[in-house]
mmCIF file of the N, C-alpha and C atoms, coordinates in Angstrom:
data_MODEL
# 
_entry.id   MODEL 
# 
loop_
_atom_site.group_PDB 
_atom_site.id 
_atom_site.type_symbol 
_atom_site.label_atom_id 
_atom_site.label_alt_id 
_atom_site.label_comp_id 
_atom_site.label_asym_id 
_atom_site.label_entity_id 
_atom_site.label_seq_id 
_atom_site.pdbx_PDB_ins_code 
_atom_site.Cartn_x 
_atom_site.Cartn_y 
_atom_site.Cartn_z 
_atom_site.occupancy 
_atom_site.B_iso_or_equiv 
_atom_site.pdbx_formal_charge 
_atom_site.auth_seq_id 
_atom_site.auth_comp_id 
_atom_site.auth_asym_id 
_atom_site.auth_atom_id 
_atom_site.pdbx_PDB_model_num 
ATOM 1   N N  . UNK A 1 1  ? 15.008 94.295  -19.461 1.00 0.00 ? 1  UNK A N  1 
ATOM 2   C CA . UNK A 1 1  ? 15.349 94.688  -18.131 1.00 0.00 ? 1  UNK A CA 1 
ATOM 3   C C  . UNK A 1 1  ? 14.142 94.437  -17.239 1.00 0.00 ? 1  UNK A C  1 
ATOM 4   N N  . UNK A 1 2  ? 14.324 93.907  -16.223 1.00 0.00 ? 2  UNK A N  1 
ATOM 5   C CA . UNK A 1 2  ? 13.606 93.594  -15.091 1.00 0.00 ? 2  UNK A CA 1 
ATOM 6   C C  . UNK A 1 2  ? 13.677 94.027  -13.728 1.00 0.00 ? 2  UNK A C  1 
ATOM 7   N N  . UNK A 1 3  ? 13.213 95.140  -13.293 1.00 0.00 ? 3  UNK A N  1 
ATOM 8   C CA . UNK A 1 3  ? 13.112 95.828  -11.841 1.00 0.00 ? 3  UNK A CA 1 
ATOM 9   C C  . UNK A 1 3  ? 11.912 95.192  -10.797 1.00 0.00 ? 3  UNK A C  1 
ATOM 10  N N  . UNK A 1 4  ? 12.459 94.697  -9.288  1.00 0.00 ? 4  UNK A N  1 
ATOM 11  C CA . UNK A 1 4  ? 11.379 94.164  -8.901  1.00 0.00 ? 4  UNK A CA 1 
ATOM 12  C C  . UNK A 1 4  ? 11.567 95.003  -7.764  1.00 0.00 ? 4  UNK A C  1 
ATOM 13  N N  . UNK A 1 5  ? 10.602 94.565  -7.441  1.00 0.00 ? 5  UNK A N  1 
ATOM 14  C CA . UNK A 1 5  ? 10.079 96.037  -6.003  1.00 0.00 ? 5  UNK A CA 1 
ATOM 15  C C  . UNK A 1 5  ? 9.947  97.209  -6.126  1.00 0.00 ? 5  UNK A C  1 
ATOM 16  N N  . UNK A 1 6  ? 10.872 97.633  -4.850  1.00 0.00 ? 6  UNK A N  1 
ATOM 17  C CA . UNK A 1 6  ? 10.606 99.550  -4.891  1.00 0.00 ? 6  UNK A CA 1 
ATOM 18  C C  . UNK A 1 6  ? 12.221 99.857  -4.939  1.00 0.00 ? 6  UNK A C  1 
ATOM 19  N N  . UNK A 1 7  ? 12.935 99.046  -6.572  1.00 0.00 ? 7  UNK A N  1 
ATOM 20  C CA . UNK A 1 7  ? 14.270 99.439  -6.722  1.00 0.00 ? 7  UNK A CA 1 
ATOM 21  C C  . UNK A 1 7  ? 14.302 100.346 -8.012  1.00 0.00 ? 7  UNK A C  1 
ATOM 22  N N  . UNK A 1 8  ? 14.945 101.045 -7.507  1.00 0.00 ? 8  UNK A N  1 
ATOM 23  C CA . UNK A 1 8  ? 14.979 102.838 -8.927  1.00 0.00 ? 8  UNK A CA 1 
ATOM 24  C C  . UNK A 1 8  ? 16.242 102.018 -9.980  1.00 0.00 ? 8  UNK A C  1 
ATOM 25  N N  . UNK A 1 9  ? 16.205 102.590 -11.037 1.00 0.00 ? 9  UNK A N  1 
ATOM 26  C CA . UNK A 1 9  ? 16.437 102.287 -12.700 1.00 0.00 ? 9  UNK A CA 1 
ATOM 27  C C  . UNK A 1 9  ? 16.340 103.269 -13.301 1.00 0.00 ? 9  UNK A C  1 
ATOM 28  N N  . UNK A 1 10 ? 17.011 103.169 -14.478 1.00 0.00 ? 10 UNK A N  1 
ATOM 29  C CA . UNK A 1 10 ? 17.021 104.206 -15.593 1.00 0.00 ? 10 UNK A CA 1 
ATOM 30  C C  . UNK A 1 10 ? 17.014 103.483 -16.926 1.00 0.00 ? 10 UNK A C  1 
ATOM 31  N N  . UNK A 1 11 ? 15.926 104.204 -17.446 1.00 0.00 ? 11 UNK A N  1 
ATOM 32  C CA . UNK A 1 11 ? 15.498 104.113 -18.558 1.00 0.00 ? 11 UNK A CA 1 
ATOM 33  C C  . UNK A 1 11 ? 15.584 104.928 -19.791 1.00 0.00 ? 11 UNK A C  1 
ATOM 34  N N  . UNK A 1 12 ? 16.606 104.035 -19.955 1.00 0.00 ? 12 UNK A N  1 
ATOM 35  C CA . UNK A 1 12 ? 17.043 105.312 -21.196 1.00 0.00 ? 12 UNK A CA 1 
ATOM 36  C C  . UNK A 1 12 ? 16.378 105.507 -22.553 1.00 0.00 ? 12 UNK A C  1 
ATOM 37  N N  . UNK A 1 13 ? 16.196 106.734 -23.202 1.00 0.00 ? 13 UNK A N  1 
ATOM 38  C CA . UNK A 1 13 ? 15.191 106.861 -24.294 1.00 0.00 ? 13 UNK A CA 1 
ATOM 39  C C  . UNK A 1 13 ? 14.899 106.090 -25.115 1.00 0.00 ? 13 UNK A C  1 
ATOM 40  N N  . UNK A 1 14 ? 13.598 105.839 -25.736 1.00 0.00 ? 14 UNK A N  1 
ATOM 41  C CA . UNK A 1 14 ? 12.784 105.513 -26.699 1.00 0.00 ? 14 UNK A CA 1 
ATOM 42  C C  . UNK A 1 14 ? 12.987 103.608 -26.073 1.00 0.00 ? 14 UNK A C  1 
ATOM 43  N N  . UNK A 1 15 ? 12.971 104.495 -25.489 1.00 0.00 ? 15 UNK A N  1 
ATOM 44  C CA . UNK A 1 15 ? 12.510 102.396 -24.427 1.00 0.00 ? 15 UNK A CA 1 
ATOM 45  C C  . UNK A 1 15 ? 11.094 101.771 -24.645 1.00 0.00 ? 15 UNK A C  1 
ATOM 46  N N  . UNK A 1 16 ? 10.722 100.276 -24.652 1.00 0.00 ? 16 UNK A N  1 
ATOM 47  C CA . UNK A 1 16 ? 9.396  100.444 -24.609 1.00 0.00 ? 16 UNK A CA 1 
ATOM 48  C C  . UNK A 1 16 ? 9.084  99.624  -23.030 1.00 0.00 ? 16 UNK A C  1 
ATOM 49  N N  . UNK A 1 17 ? 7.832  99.739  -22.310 1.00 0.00 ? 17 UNK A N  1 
ATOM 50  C CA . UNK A 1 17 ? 7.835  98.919  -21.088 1.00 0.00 ? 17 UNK A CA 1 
ATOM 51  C C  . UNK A 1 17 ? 6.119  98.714  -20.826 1.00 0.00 ? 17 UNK A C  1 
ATOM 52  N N  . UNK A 1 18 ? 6.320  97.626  -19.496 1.00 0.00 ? 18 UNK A N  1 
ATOM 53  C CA . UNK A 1 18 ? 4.974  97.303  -19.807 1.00 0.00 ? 18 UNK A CA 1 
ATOM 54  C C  . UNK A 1 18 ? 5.120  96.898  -17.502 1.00 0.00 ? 18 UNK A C  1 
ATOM 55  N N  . UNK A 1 19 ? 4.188  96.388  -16.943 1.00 0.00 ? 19 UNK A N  1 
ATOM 56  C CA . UNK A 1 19 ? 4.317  96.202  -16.393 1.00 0.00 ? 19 UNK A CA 1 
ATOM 57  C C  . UNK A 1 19 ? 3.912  94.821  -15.575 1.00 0.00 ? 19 UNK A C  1 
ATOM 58  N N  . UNK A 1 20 ? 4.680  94.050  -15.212 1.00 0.00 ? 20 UNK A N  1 
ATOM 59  C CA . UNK A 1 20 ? 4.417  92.207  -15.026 1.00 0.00 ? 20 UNK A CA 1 
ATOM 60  C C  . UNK A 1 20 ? 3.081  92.119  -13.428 1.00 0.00 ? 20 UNK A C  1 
ATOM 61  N N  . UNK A 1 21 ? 2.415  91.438  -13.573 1.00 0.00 ? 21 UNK A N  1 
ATOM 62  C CA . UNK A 1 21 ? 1.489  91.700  -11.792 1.00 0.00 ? 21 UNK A CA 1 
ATOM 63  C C  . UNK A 1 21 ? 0.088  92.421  -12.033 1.00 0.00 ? 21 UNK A C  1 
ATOM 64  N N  . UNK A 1 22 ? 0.485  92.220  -11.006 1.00 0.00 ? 22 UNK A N  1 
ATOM 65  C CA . UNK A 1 22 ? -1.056 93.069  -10.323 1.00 0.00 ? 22 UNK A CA 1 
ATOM 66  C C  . UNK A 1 22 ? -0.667 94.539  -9.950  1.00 0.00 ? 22 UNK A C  1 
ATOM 67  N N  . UNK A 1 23 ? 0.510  94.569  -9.226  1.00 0.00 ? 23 UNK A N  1 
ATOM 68  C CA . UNK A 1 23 ? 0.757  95.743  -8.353  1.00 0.00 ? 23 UNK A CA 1 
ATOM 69  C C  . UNK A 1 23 ? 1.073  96.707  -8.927  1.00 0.00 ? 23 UNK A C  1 
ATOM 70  N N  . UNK A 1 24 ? 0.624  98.166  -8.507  1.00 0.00 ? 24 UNK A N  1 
ATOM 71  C CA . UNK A 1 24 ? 0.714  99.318  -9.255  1.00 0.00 ? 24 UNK A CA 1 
ATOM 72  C C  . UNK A 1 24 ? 2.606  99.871  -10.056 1.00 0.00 ? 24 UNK A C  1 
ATOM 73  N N  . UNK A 1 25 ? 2.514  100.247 -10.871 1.00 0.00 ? 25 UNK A N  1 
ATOM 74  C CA . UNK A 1 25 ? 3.720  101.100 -11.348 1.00 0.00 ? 25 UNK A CA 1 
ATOM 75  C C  . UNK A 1 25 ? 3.542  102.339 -11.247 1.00 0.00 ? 25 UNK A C  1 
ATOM 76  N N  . UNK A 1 26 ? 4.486  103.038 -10.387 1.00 0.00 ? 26 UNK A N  1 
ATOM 77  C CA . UNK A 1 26 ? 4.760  104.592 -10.176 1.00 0.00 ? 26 UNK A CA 1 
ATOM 78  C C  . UNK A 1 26 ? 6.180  104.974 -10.636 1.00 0.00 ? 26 UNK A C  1 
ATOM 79  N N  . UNK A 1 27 ? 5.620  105.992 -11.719 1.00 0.00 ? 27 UNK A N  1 
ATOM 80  C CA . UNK A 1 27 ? 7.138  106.840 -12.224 1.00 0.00 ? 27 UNK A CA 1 
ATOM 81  C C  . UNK A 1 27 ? 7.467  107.845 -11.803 1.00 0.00 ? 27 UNK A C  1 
ATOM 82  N N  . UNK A 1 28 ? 8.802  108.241 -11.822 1.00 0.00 ? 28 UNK A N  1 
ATOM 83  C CA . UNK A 1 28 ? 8.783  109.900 -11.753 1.00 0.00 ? 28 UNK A CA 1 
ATOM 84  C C  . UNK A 1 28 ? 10.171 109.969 -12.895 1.00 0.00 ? 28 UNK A C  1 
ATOM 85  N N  . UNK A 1 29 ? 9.606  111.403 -13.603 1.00 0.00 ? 29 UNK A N  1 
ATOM 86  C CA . UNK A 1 29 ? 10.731 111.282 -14.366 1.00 0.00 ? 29 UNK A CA 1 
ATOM 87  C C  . UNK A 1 29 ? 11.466 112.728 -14.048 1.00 0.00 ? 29 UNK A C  1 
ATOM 88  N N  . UNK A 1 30 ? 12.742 112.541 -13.733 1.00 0.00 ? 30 UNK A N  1 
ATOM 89  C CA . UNK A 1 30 ? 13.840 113.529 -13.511 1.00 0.00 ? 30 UNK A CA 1 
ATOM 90  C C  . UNK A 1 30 ? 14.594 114.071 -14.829 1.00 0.00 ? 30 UNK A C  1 
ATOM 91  N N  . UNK A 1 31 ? 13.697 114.030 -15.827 1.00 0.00 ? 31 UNK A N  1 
ATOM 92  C CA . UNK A 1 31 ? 14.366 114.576 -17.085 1.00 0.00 ? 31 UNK A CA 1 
ATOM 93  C C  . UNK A 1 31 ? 14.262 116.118 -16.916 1.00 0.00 ? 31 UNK A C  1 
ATOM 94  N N  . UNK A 1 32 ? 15.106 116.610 -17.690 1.00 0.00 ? 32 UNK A N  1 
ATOM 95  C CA . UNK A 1 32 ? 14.993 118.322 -17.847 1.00 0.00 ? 32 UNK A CA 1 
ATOM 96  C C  . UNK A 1 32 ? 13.868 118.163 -18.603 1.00 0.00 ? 32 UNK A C  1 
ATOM 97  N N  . UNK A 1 33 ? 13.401 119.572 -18.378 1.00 0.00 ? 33 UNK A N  1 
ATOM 98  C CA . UNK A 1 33 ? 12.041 120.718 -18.596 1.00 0.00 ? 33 UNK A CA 1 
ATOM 99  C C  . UNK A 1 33 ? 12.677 121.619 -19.335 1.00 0.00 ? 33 UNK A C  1 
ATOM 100 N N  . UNK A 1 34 ? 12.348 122.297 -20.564 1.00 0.00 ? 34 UNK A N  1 
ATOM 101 C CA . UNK A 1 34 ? 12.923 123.654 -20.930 1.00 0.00 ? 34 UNK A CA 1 
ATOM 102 C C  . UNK A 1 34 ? 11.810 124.867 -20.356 1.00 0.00 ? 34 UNK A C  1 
ATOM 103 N N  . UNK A 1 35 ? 11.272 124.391 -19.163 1.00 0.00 ? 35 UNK A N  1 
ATOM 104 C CA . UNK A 1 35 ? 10.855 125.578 -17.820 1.00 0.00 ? 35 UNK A CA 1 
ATOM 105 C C  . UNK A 1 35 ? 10.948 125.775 -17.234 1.00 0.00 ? 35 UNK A C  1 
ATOM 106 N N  . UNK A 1 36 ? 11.840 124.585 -16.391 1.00 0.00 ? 36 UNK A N  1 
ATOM 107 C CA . UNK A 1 36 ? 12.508 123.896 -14.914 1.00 0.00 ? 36 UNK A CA 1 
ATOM 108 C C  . UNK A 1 36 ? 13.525 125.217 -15.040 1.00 0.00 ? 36 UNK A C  1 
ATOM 109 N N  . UNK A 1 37 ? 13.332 125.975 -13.990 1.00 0.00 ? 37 UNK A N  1 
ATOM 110 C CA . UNK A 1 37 ? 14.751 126.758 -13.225 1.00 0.00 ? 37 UNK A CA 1 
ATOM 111 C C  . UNK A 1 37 ? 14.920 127.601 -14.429 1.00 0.00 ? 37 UNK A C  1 
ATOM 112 N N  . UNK A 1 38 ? 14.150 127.914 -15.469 1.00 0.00 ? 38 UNK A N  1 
ATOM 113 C CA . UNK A 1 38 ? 13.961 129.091 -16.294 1.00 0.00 ? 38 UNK A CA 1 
ATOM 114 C C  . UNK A 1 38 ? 14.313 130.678 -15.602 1.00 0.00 ? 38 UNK A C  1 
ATOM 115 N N  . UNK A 1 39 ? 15.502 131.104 -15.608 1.00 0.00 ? 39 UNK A N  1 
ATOM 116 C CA . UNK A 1 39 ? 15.012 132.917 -15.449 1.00 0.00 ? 39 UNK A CA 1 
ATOM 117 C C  . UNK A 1 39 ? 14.295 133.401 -15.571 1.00 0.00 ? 39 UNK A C  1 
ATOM 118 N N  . UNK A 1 40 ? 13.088 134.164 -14.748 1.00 0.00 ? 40 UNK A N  1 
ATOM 119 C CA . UNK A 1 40 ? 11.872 134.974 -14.941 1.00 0.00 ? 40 UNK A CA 1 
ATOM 120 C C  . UNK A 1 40 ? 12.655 136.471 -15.168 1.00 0.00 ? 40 UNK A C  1 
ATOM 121 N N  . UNK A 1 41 ? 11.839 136.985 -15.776 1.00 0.00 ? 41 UNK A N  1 
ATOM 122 C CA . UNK A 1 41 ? 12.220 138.559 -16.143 1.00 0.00 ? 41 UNK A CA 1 
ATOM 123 C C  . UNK A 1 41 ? 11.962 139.468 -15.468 1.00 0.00 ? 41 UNK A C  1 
# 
C-alpha cells in the first residue's frame, strides 16, 4: 500500500511500513486504550 501526501489510511494490524522520501511521517493512532474513557471511582 502506497499513501501519498496528507491522505489518511488504515492500517490494519501487524502491518509492517517504512517511509519512501525525504519528507517527514506523522501518525496518530485512534486505537482503543484500556484507559481511554475509563470510569474513575
Amino acid at each position: 500500500m502506497v499513501s501519498l501526501g496528507s491522505k489518511g489510511l488504515r492500517v490494519e494490524p501487524g502491518h509492517d511500513a517504512w517511509v519512501l522520501g525525504d519528507e517527514p511521517c506523522i501518525t496518530v493512532d485512534f486505537g482503543a486504550s484500556p484507559t481511554c474513557a475509563a470510569k474513575s471511582s
